[in-house]
C-alpha positions as CSV (number, residue, x, y, z in Angstrom):
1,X,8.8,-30.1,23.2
2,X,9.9,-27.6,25.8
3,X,13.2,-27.6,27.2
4,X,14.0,-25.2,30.2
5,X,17.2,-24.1,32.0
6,X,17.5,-22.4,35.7
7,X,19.8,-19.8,36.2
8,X,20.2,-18.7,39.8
9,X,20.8,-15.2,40.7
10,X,22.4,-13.8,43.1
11,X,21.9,-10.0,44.1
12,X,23.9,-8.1,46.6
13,X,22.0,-5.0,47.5
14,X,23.5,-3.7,50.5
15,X,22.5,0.3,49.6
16,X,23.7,1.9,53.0
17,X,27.4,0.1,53.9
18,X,30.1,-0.6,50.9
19,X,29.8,-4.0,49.6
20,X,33.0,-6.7,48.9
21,X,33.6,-8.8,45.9
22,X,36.4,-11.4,45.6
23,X,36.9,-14.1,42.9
24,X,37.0,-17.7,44.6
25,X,40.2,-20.2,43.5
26,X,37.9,-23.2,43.3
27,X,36.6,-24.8,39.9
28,X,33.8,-23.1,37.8
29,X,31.2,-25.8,37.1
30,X,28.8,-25.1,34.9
31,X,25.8,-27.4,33.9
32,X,23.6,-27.0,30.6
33,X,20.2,-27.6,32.9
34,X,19.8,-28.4,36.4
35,X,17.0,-30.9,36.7
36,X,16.4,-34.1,35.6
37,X,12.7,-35.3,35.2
38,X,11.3,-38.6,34.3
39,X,8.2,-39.2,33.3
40,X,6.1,-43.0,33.8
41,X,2.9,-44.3,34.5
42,X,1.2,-46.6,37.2
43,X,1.9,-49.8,37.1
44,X,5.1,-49.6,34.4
45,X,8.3,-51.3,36.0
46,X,12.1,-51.5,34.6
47,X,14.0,-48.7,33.1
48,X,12.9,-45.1,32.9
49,X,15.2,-42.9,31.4
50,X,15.3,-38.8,32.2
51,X,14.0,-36.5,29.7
52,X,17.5,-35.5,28.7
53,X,21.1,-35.8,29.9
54,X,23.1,-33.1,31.4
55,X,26.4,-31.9,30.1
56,X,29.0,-30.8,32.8
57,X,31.6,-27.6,31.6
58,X,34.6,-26.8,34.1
59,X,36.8,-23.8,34.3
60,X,39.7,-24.3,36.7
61,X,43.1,-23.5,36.8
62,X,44.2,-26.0,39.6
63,X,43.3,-30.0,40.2
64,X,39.8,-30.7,40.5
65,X,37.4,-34.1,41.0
66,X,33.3,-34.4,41.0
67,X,31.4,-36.4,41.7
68,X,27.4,-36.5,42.8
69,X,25.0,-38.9,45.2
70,X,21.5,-38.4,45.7
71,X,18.9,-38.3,48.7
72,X,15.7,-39.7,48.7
73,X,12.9,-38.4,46.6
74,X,9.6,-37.2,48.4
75,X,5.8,-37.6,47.5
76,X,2.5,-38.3,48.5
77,X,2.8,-41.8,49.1
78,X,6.1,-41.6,50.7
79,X,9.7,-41.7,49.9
80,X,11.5,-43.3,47.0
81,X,15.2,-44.4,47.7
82,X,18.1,-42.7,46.0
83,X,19.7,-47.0,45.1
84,X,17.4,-46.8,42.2
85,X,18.2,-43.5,40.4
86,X,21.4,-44.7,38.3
87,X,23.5,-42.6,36.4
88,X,26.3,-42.9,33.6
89,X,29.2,-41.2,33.0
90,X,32.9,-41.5,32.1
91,X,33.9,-43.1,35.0
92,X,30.8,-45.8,35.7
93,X,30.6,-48.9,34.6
94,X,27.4,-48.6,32.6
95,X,24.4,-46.7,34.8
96,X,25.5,-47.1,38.6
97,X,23.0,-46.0,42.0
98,X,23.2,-42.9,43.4
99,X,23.1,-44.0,46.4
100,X,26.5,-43.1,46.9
101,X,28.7,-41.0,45.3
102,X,29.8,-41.3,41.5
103,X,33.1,-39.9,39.6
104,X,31.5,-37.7,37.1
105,X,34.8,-36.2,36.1
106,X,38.2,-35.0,37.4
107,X,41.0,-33.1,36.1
108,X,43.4,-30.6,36.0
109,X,44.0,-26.7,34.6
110,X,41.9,-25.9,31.9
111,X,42.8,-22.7,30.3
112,X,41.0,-19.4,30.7
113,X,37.8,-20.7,29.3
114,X,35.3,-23.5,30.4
115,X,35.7,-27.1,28.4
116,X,32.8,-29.8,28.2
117,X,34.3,-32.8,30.6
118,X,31.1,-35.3,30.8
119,X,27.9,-36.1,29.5
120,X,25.7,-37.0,32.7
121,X,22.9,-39.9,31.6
122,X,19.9,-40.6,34.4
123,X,17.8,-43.7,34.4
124,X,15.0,-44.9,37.1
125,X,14.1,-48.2,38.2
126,X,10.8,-48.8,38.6
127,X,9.2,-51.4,40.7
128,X,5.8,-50.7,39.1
129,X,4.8,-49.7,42.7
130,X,5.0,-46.4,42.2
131,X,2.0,-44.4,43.3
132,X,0.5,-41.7,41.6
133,X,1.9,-38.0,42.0
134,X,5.0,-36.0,41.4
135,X,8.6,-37.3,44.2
136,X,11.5,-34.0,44.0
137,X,14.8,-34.8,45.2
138,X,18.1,-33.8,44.6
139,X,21.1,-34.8,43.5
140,X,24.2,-33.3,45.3
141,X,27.7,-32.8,44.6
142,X,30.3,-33.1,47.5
143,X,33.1,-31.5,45.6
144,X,30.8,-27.7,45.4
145,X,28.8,-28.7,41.8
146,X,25.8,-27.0,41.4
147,X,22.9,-29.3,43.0
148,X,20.5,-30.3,40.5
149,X,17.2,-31.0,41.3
150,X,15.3,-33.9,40.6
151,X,11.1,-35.5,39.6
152,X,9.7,-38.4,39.1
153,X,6.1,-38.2,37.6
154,X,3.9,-40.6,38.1
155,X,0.8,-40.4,36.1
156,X,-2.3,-42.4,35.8
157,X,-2.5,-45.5,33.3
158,X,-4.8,-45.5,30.7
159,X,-7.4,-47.9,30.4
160,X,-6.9,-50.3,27.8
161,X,-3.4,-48.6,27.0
162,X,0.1,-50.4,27.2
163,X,2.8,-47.9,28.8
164,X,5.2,-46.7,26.4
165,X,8.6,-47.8,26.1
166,X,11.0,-45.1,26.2
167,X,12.5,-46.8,23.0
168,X,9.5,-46.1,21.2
169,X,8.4,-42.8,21.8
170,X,8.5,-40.4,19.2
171,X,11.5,-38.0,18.9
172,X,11.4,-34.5,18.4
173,X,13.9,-31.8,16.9
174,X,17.4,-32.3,19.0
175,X,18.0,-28.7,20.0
176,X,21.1,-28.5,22.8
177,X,21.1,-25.4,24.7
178,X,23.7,-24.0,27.0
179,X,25.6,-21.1,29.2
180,X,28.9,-19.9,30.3
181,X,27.6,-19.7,33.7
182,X,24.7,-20.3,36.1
183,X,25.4,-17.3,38.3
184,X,25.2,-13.1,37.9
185,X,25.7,-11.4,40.4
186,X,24.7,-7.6,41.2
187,X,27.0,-5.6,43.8
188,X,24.6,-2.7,45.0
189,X,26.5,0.0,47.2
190,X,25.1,3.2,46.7
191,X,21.7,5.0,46.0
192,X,18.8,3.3,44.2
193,X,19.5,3.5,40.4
194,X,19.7,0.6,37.9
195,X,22.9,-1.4,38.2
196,X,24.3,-3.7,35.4
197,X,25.6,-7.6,36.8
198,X,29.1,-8.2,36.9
199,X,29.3,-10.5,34.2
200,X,27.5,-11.2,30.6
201,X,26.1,-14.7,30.0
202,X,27.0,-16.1,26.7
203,X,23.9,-18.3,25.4
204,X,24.4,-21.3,22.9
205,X,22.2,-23.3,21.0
206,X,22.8,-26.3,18.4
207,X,19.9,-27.1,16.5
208,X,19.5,-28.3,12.9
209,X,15.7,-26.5,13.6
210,X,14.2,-23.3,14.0
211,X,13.9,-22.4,17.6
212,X,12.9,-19.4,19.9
213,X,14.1,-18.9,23.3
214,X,12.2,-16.8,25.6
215,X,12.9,-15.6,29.6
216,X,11.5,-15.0,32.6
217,X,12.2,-14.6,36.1
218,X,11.1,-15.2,40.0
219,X,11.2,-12.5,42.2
220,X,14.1,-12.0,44.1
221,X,14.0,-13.6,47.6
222,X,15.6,-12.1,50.8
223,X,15.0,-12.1,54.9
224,X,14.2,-8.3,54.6
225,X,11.8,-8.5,51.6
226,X,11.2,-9.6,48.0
227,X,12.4,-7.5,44.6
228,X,9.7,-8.4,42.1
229,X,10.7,-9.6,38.3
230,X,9.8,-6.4,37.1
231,X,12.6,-4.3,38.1
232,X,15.0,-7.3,36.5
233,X,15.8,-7.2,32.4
234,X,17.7,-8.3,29.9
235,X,18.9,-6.9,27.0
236,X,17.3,-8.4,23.8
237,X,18.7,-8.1,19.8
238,X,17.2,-5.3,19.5
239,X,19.6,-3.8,21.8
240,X,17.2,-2.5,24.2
241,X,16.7,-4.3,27.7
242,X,13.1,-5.8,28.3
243,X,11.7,-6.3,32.4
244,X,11.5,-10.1,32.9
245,X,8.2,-10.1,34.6
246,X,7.1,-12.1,31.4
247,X,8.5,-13.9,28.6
248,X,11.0,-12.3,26.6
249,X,12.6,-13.4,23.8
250,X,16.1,-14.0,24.1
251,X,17.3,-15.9,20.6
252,X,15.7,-17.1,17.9
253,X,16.5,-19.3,15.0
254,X,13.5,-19.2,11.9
255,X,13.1,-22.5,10.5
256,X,14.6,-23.2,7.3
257,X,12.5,-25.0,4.2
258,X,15.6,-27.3,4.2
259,X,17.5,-27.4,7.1
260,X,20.7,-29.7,5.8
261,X,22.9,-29.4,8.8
262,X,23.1,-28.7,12.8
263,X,24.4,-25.0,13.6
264,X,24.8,-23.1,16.2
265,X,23.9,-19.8,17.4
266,X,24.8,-17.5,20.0
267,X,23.3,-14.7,22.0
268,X,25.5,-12.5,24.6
269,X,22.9,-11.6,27.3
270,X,23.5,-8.5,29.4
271,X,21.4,-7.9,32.7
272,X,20.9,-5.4,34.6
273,X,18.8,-4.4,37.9
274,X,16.6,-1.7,39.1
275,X,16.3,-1.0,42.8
276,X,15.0,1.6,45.3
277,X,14.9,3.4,48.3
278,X,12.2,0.5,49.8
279,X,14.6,-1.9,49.0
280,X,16.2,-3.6,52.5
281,X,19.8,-4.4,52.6
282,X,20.5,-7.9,52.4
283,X,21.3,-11.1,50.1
284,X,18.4,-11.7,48.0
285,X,18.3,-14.7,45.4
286,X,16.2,-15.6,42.6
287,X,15.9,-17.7,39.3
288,X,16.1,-17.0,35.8
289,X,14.2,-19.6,33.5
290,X,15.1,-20.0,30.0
291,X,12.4,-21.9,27.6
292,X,13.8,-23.3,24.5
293,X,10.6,-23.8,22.0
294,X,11.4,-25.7,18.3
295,X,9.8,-24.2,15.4
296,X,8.1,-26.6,13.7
């Protein structure tokens, strides 16, 4: 089972004018993944739960309330309303629509470090309607959470096969993996040279398994022009920093003979960005995708 986590990244290279920085008042919300996928077949109807819940971590030193709604998935055979994507948390009375939007948490100062508020649970209805394909969507925060994105796949039934009930699939090794942030940032005011981000992401992972966590990025996305992946690294345990263009290992855990309890492990991951005189001045914007594997 692979599980996978989207950073977003946010680069500032404005190389000819001096560029500003200032530190917002509003919350810090963090998520430990941003998209919520559910898998089914043709023909299967009732609940459909999402691969995995999400776990919601706020910094803030001032009152603060979320909540989320969703719009209306897209595919090939149309739309599918937001009324039947439920969620649970906290503050819902068992798994409530989407349709509108839910209390996911609120609160009030929370000390110079982030703290875990909610544990977000998705679940589908389906009619057993469905046509075949892949519907994206998203489900939005009014209160300035990040948006997590959202897919329904819809996959051919077997012939002679029942679908399976999510109560009976098969579970594999429960490895939790999460960030002190889903932003970097890169403030690029001078000459072409490689600059470090402003801030270190710390990387955690519970897992009672051996695991290996590798990364990679997108190339970095502006009006002007595009920065590919490998000009972007990260530094790896061996203290030297690696280009993401392909998968680099970030953290890894070896599997144990026997494993008798869940522990967790750390990684501090620095990044840093290479640009040059080609580069246009502008915002540019990218992803970092982080790929948790269990060792089996």
């Amino acid at each position: 089972m692979r599980y996978k986590i989207q950073i977003v990244l946010i680069c500032l290279p404005l190389l000819l004018p001096a560029a500003w920085c200032y530190a917002a008042s509003a919350p810090i919300i963090t998520l430990s993944h941003d998209l919520v996928t559910f898998h089914l077949v043709s023909g299967q109807s009732g609940a459909v739960d999402a691969d995995m819940p999400i776990r919601v971590m706020v910094q803030s030193n001032m009152g603060w309330t979320l909540n989320y709604h969703a719009t209306p998935l897209s595919g090939p055979e149309g739309e599918i309303m937001p009324d039947r994507i439920l969620i649970r948390t906290p503050y819902t009375h068992g798994f409530e629509g989407l349709h509108i939007p839910r209390l996911v948490g609120k609160g009030g100062l929370t000390g110079p470090t982030p703290i875990e508020v909610a544990n977000m649970q998705f679940r589908y209805m389906a009619t057993g309607q469905e046509k075949i394909g892949i519907y994206e969507g998203n489900i939005f925060s009014p209160d300035g959470g990040p948006t997590i994105h959202m897919r329904i796949v819809i996959e051919p039934k077997v012939e002679g096969a029942e679908p399976q009930k999510p109560e009976e699939a098969v579970p594999g090794p429960k490895i939790r993996m999460s960030f002190s942030t889903d932003k970097i940032n890169f403030d690029v005011s001078g000459s072409p040279k490689e600059y470090d981000a402003d801030n270190a992401i710390l990387l955690t992972v519970e897992s009672k398994h051996g695991f290996k966590v590798k990364a990679h990025a997108t190339p970095l996305h502006s009006e002007g022009g595009d920065i590919p992946p490998e000009r972007l690294f990260v530094r790896s345990d061996d203290g030297n920093y690696h280009s993401l263009e392909k998968d680099v290992v970030v953290l890894e855990r070896k599997e144990e003979i026997h494993p008798e309890k869940e522990r967790t492990v750390t990684a501090n991951l620095s990044f840093r960005l290479k640009t040059i005189w080609g580069d246009v001045a502008g915002e540019y914007t990218g992803e970092i995708i982080f790929t948790c594997e269990p060792e089996m």
